[in-house]
N, CA, C and O atoms as a MOPAC input file, in Angstrom:
PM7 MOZYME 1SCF
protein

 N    -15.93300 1     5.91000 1    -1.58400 1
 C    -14.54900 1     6.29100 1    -1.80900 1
 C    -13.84900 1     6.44600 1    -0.46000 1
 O    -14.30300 1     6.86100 1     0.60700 1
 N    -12.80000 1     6.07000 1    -0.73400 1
 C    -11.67100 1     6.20700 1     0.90200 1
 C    -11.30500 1     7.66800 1     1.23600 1
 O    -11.50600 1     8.54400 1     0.39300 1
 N    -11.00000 1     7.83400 1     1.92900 1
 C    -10.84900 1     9.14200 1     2.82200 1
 C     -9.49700 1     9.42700 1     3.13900 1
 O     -9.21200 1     9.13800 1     4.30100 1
 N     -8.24500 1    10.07900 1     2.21700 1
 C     -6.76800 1    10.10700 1     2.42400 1
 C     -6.81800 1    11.06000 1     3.14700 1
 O     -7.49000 1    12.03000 1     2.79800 1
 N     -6.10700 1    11.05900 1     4.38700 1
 C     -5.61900 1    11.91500 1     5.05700 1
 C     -4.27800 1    12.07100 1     5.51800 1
 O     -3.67700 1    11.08400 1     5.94100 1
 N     -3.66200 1    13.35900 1     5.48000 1
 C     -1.96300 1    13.35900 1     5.69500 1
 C     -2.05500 1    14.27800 1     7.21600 1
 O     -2.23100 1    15.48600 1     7.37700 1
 N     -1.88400 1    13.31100 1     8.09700 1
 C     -1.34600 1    14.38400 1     9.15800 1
 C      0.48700 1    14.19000 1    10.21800 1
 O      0.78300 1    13.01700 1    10.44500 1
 N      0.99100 1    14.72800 1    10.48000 1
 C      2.13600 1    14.72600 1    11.21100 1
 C      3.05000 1    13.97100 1    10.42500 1
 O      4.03700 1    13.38700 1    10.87400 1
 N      2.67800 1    14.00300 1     9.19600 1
 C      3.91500 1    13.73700 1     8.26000 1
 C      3.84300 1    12.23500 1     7.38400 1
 O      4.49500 1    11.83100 1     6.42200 1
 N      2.40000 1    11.43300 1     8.43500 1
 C      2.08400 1    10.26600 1     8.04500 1
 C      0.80800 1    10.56400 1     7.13900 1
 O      0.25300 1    11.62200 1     6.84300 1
 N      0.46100 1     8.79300 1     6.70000 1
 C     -1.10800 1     8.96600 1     5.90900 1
 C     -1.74200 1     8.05700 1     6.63800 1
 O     -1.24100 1     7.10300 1     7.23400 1
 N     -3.23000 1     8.48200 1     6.55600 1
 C     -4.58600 1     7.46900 1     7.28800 1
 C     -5.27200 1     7.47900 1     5.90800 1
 O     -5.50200 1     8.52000 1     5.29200 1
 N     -5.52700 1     6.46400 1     5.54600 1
 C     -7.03200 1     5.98200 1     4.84000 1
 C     -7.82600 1     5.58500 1     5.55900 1
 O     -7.85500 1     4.53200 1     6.19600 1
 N     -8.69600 1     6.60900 1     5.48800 1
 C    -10.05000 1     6.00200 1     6.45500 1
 C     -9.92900 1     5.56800 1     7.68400 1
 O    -10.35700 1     4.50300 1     8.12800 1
 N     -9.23600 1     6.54500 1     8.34300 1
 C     -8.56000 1     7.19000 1     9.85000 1
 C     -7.51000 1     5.65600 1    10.10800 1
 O     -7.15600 1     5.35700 1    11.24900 1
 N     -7.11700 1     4.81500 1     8.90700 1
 C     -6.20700 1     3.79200 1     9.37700 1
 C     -4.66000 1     4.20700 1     9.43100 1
 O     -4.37900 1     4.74800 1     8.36100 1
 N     -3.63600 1     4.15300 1    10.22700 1
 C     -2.45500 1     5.00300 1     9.69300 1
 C     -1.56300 1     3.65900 1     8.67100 1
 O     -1.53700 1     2.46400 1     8.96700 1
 N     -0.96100 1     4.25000 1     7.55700 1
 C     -0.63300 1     3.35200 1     6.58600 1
 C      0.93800 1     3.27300 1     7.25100 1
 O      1.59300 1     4.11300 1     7.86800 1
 N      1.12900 1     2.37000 1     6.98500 1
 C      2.14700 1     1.79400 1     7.45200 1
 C      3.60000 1     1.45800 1     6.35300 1
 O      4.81400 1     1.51900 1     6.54700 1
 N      2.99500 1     1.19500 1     5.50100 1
 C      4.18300 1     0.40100 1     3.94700 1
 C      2.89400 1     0.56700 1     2.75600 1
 O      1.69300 1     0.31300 1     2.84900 1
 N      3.73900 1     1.11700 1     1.59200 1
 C      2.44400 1     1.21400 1     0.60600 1
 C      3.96900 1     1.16900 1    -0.60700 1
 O      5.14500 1     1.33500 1    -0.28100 1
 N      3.43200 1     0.89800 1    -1.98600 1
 C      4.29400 1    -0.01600 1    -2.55500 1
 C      3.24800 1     0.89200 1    -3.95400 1
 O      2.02000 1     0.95300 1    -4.00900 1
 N      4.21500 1     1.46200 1    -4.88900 1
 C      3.42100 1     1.92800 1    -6.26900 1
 C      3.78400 1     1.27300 1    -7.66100 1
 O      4.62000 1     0.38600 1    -7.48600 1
 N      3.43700 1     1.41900 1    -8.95000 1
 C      3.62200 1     0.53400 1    -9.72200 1
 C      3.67000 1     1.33200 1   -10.82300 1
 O      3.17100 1     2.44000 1   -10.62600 1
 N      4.25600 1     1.07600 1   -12.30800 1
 C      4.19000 1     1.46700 1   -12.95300 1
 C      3.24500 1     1.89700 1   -14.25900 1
 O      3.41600 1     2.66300 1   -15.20700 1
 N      1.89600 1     0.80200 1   -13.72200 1
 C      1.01800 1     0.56200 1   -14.10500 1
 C     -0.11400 1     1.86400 1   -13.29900 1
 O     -1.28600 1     1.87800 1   -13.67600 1
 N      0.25700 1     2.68900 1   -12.42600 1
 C     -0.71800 1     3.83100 1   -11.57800 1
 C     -1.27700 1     2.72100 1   -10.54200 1
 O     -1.93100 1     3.41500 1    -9.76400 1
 N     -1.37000 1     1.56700 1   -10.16200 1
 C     -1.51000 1     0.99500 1    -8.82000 1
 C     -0.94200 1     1.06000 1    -7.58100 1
 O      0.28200 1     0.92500 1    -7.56700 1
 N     -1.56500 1     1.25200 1    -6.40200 1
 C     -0.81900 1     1.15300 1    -5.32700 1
 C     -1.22000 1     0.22000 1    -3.90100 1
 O     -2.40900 1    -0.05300 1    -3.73200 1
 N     -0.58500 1    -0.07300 1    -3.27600 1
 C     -1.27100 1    -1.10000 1    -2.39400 1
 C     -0.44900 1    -0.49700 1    -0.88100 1
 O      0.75500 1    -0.32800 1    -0.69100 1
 N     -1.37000 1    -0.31300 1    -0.14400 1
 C     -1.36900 1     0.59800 1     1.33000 1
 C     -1.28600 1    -0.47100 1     2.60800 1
 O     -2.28400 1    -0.89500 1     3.19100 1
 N     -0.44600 1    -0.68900 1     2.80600 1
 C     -0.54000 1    -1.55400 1     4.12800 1
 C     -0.78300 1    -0.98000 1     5.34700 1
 O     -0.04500 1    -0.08000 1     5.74700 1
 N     -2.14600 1    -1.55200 1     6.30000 1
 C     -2.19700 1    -0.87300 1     7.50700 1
 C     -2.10800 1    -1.62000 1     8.32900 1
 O     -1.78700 1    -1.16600 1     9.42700 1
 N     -2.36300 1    -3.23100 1     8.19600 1
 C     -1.88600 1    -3.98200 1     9.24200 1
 C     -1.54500 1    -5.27800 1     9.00200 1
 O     -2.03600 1    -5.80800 1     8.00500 1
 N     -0.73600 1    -5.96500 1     9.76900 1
 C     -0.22100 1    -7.21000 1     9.46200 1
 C     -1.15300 1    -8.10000 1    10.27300 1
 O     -1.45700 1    -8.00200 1    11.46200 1
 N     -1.66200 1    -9.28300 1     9.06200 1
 C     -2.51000 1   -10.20600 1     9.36200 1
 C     -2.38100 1   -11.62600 1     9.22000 1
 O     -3.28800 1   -12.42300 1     9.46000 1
 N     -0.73700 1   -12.04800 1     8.65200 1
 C     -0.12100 1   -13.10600 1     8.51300 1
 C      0.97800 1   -12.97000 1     8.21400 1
 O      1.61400 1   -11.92000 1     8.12100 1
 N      1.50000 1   -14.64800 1     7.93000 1
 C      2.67300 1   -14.72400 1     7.01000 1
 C      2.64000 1   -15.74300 1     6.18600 1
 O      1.91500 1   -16.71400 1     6.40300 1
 N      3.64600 1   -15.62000 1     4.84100 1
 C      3.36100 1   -16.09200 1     3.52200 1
 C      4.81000 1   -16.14500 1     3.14300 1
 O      5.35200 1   -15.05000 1     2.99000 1
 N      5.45200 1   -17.10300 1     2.98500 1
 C      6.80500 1   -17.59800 1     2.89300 1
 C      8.37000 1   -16.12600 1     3.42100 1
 O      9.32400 1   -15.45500 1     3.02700 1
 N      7.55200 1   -16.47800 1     4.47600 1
 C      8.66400 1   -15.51100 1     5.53900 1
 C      8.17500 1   -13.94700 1     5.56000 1
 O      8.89900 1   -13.10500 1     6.09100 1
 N      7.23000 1   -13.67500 1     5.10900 1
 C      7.11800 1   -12.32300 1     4.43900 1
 C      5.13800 1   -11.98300 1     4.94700 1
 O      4.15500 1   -12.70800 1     4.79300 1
 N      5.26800 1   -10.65900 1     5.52700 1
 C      3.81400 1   -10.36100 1     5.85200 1
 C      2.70100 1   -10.64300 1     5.19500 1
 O      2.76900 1   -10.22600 1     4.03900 1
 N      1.93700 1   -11.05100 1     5.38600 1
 C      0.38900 1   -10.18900 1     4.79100 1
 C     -0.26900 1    -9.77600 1     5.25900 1
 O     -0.74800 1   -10.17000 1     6.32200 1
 N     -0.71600 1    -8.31300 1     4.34400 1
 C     -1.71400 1    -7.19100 1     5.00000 1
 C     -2.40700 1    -7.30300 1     4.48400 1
 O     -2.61000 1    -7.73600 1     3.35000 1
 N     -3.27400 1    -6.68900 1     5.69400 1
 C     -4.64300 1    -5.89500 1     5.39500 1
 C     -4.69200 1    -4.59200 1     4.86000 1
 O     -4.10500 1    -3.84400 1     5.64100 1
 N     -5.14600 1    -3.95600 1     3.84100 1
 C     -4.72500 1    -2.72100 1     3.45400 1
 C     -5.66700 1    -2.29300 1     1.93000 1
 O     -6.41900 1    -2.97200 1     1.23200 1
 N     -5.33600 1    -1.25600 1     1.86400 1
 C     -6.39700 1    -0.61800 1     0.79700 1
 C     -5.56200 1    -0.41700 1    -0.39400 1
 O     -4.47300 1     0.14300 1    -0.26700 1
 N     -6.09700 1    -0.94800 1    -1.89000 1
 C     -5.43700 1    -1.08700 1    -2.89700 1
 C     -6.26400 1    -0.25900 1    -3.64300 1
 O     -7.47500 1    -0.14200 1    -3.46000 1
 N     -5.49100 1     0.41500 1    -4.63000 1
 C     -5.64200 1     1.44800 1    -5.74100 1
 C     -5.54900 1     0.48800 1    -7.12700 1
 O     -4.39100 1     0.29900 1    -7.49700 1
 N     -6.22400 1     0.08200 1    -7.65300 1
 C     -6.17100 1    -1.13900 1    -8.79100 1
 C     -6.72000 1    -0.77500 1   -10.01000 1
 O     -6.34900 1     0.22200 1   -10.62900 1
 N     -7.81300 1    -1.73700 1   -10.48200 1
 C     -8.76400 1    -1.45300 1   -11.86000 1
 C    -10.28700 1    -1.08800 1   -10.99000 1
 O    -11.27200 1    -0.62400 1   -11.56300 1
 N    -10.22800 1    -1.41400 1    -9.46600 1
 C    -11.02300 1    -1.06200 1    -8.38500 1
 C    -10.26400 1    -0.66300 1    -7.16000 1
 O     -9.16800 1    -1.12000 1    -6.83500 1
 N    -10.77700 1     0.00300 1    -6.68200 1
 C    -10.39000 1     0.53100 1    -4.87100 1
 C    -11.18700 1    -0.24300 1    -3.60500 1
 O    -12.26700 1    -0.11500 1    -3.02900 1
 N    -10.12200 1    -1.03900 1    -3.52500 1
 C    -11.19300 1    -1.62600 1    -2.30300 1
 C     -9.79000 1    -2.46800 1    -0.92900 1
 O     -8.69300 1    -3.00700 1    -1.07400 1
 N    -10.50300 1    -2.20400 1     0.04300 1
 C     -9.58700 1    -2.81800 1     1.23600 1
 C     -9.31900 1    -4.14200 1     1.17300 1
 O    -10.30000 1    -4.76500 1     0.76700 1
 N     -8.48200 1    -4.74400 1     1.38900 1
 C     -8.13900 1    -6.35900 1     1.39600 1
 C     -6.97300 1    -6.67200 1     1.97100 1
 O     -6.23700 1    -5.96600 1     2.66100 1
 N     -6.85300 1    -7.89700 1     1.59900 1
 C     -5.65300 1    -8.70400 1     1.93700 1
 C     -4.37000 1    -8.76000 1     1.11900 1
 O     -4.64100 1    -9.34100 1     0.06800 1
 N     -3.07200 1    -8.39900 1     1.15200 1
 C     -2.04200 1    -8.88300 1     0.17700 1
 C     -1.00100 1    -9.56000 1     0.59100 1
 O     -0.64200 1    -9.30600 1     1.74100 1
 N     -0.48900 1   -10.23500 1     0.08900 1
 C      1.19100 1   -10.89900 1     0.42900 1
 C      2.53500 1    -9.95500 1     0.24300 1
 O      3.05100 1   -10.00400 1    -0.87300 1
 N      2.90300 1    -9.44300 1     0.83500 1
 C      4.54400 1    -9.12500 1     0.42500 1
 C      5.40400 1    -9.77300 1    -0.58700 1
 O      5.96800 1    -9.21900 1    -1.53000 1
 N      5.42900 1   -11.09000 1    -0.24300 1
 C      5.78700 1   -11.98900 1    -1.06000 1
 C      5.61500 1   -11.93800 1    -2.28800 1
 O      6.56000 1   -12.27700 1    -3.00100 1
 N      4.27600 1   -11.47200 1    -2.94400 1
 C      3.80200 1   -11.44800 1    -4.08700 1
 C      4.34800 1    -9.96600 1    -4.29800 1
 O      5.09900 1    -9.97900 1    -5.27400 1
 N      4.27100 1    -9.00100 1    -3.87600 1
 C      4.72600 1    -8.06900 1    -3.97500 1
 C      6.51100 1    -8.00500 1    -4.93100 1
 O      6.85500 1    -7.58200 1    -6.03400 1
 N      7.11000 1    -8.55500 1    -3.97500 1
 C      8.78100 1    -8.62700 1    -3.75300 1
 C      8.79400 1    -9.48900 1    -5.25900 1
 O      9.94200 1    -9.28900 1    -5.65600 1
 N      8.14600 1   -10.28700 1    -6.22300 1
 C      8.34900 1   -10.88500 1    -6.86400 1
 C      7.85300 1    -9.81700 1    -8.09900 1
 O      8.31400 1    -9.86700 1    -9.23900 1
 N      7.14700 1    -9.15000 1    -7.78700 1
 C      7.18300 1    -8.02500 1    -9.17700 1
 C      8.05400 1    -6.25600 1    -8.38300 1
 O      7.90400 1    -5.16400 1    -8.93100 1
 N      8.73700 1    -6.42700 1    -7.29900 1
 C      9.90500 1    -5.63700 1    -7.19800 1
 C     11.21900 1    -5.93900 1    -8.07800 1
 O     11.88100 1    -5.09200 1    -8.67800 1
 N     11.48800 1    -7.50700 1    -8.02100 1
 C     12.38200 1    -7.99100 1    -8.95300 1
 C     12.25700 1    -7.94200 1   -10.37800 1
 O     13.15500 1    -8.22200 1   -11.17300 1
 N     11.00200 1    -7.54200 1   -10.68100 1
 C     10.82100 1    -7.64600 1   -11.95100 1
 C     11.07700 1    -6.54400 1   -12.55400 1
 O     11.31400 1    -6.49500 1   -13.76100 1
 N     11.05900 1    -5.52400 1   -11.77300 1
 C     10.96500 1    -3.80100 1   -11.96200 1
 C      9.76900 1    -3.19400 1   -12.20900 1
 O      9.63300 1    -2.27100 1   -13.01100 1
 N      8.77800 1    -3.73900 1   -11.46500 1
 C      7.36500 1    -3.60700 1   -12.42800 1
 C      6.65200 1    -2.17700 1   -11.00900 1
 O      5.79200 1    -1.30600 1   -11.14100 1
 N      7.27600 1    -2.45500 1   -10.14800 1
 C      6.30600 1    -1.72300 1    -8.36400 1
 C      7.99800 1    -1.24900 1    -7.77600 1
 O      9.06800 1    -1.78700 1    -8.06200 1
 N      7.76900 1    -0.21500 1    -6.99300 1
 C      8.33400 1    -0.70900 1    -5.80200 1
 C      8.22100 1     0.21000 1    -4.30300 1
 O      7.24000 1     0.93400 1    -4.13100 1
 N      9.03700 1     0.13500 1    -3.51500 1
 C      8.10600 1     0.42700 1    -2.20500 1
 C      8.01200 1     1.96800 1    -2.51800 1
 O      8.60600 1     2.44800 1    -3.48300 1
 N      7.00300 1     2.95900 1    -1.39600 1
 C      7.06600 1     4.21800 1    -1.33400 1
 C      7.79100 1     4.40300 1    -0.40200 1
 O      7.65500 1     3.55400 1     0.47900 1
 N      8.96700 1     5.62500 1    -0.09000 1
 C      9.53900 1     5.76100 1     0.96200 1
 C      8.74000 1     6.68500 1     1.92100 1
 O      8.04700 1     7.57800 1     1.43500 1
 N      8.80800 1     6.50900 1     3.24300 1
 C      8.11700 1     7.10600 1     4.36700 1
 C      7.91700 1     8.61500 1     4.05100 1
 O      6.81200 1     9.15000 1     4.13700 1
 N      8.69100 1     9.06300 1     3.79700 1
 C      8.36500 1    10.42000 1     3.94200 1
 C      7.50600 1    10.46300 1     2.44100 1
 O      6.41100 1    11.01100 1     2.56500 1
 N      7.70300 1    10.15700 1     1.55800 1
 C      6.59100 1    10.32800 1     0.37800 1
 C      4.59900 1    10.07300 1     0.72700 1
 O      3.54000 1    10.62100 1     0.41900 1
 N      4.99500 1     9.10300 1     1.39700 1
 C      3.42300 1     8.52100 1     2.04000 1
 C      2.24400 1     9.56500 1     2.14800 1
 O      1.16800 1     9.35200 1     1.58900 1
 N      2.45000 1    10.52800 1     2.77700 1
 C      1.71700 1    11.67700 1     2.83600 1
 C      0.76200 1    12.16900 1     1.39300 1
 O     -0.24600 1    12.87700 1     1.39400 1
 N      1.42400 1    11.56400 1     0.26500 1
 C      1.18900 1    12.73700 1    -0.73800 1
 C      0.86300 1    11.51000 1    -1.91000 1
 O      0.32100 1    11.94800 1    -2.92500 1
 N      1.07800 1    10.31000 1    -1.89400 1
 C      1.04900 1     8.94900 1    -2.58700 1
 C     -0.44500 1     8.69300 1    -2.72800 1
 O     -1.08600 1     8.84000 1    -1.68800 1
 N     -0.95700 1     8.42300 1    -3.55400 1
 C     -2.27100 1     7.54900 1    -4.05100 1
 C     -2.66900 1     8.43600 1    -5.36600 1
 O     -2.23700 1     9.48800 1    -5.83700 1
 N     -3.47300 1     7.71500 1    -5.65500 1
 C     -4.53600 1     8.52800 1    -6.51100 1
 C     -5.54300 1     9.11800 1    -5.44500 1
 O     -5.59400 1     8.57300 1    -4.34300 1
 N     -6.38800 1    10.26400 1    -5.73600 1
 C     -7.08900 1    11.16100 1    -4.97200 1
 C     -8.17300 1    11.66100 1    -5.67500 1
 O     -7.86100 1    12.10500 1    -6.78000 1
 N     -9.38900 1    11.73300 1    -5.37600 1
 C     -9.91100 1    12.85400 1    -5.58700 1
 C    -11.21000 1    11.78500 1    -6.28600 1
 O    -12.22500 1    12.28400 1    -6.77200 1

Protein backbone atom coordinates (compact mmCIF):
# COMPACT_ATOMS: atom_id res chain seq x y z
CA UNK A 1 0.00 0.00 0.00
CA UNK A 2 1.21 3.69 -0.77
CA UNK A 3 2.17 5.91 1.90
CA UNK A 4 -0.06 9.48 1.75
CA UNK A 5 1.56 12.06 3.26
CA UNK A 6 0.37 15.84 3.71
CA UNK A 7 3.06 18.15 4.62
CA UNK A 8 3.37 22.16 4.09
CA UNK A 9 0.11 22.16 2.60
CA UNK A 10 1.18 19.70 -0.28
CA UNK A 11 0.81 15.69 -0.75
CA UNK A 12 3.73 12.96 -1.25
CA UNK A 13 2.79 9.41 -2.10
CA UNK A 14 5.51 7.53 -1.25
CA UNK A 15 7.75 10.60 -0.41
CA UNK A 16 6.80 11.67 -4.32
CA UNK A 17 5.31 15.33 -4.13
CA UNK A 18 1.99 15.15 -6.27
CA UNK A 19 1.79 17.60 -8.48
CA UNK A 20 -2.01 17.48 -10.45
CA UNK A 21 -4.37 14.66 -9.29
CA UNK A 22 -7.82 14.58 -11.04
CA UNK A 23 -11.04 12.59 -9.03
CA UNK A 24 -14.01 10.91 -10.51
CA UNK A 25 -17.27 10.17 -9.84
CA UNK A 26 -16.83 6.70 -9.91
CA UNK A 27 -14.28 7.06 -6.24
CA UNK A 28 -11.09 6.97 -8.70
CA UNK A 29 -8.28 9.17 -8.64
CA UNK A 30 -5.15 9.59 -10.62
CA UNK A 31 -2.02 11.54 -8.87
CA UNK A 32 0.43 13.03 -11.09
CA UNK A 33 4.06 13.26 -9.92
CA UNK A 34 5.91 13.61 -12.95
CA UNK A 35 5.85 14.43 -16.50
CA UNK A 36 7.15 11.73 -18.79
CA UNK A 37 5.77 12.77 -22.24
CA UNK A 38 3.47 14.16 -24.57
CA UNK A 39 0.24 12.89 -26.15
CA UNK A 40 -1.58 15.25 -28.52
CA UNK A 41 -0.29 18.51 -26.93
CA UNK A 42 -1.06 17.40 -23.48
CA UNK A 43 1.34 15.60 -20.69
CA UNK A 44 1.82 12.20 -19.65
CA UNK A 45 2.49 11.15 -16.20
CA UNK A 46 3.91 9.08 -14.17
CA UNK A 47 1.77 8.85 -11.14
CA UNK A 48 -0.18 6.68 -8.74
CA UNK A 49 -3.83 5.75 -9.53
CA UNK A 50 -6.64 4.87 -7.10
CA UNK A 51 -8.78 2.47 -9.54
CA UNK A 52 -10.38 -1.22 -9.24
CA UNK A 53 -6.36 -1.53 -8.18
CA UNK A 54 -3.71 0.94 -6.72
CA UNK A 55 -0.77 0.92 -8.53
CA UNK A 56 1.87 3.62 -10.01
CA UNK A 57 1.89 4.16 -13.80
CA UNK A 58 1.64 6.03 -16.70
CA UNK A 59 -1.45 8.33 -17.87
CA UNK A 60 -2.32 10.79 -20.65
CA UNK A 61 -4.00 14.09 -19.82
CA UNK A 62 -5.46 13.86 -22.94
CA UNK A 63 -7.39 10.91 -21.98
CA UNK A 64 -8.15 12.51 -18.96
CA UNK A 65 -9.60 16.00 -20.55
CA UNK A 66 -11.89 13.73 -22.69
CA UNK A 67 -13.86 12.32 -19.69
CA UNK A 68 -13.58 16.10 -18.05
CA UNK A 69 -15.88 16.93 -21.01
CA UNK A 70 -17.94 14.32 -20.34
CA UNK A 71 -18.54 15.30 -16.67
CA UNK A 72 -17.45 12.02 -15.55
CA UNK A 73 -13.63 13.34 -13.36
CA UNK A 74 -12.34 16.47 -12.85
CA UNK A 75 -9.19 18.13 -11.60
CA UNK A 76 -8.49 18.47 -7.65
CA UNK A 77 -7.71 21.98 -6.75
CA UNK A 78 -4.24 22.57 -5.00
CA UNK A 79 -5.19 23.34 -1.88
CA UNK A 80 -7.61 20.19 -1.59
CA UNK A 81 -4.52 17.78 -2.46
CA UNK A 82 -3.52 17.37 1.05
CA UNK A 83 -6.64 15.55 2.12
CA UNK A 84 -7.71 13.76 -1.54
CA UNK A 85 -7.41 9.91 -2.06
CA UNK A 86 -8.78 7.07 -0.58
CA UNK A 87 -6.68 6.14 2.67
CA UNK A 88 -6.26 3.80 5.02
Amino acid sequence: MATFESRDRELYIDSKKVLKAWESFTGWYWFAVEEVGELEGKPVWFGFVQGLENEWGEFAEAELDALIKKGQIWEIPQRNLPISGRRG
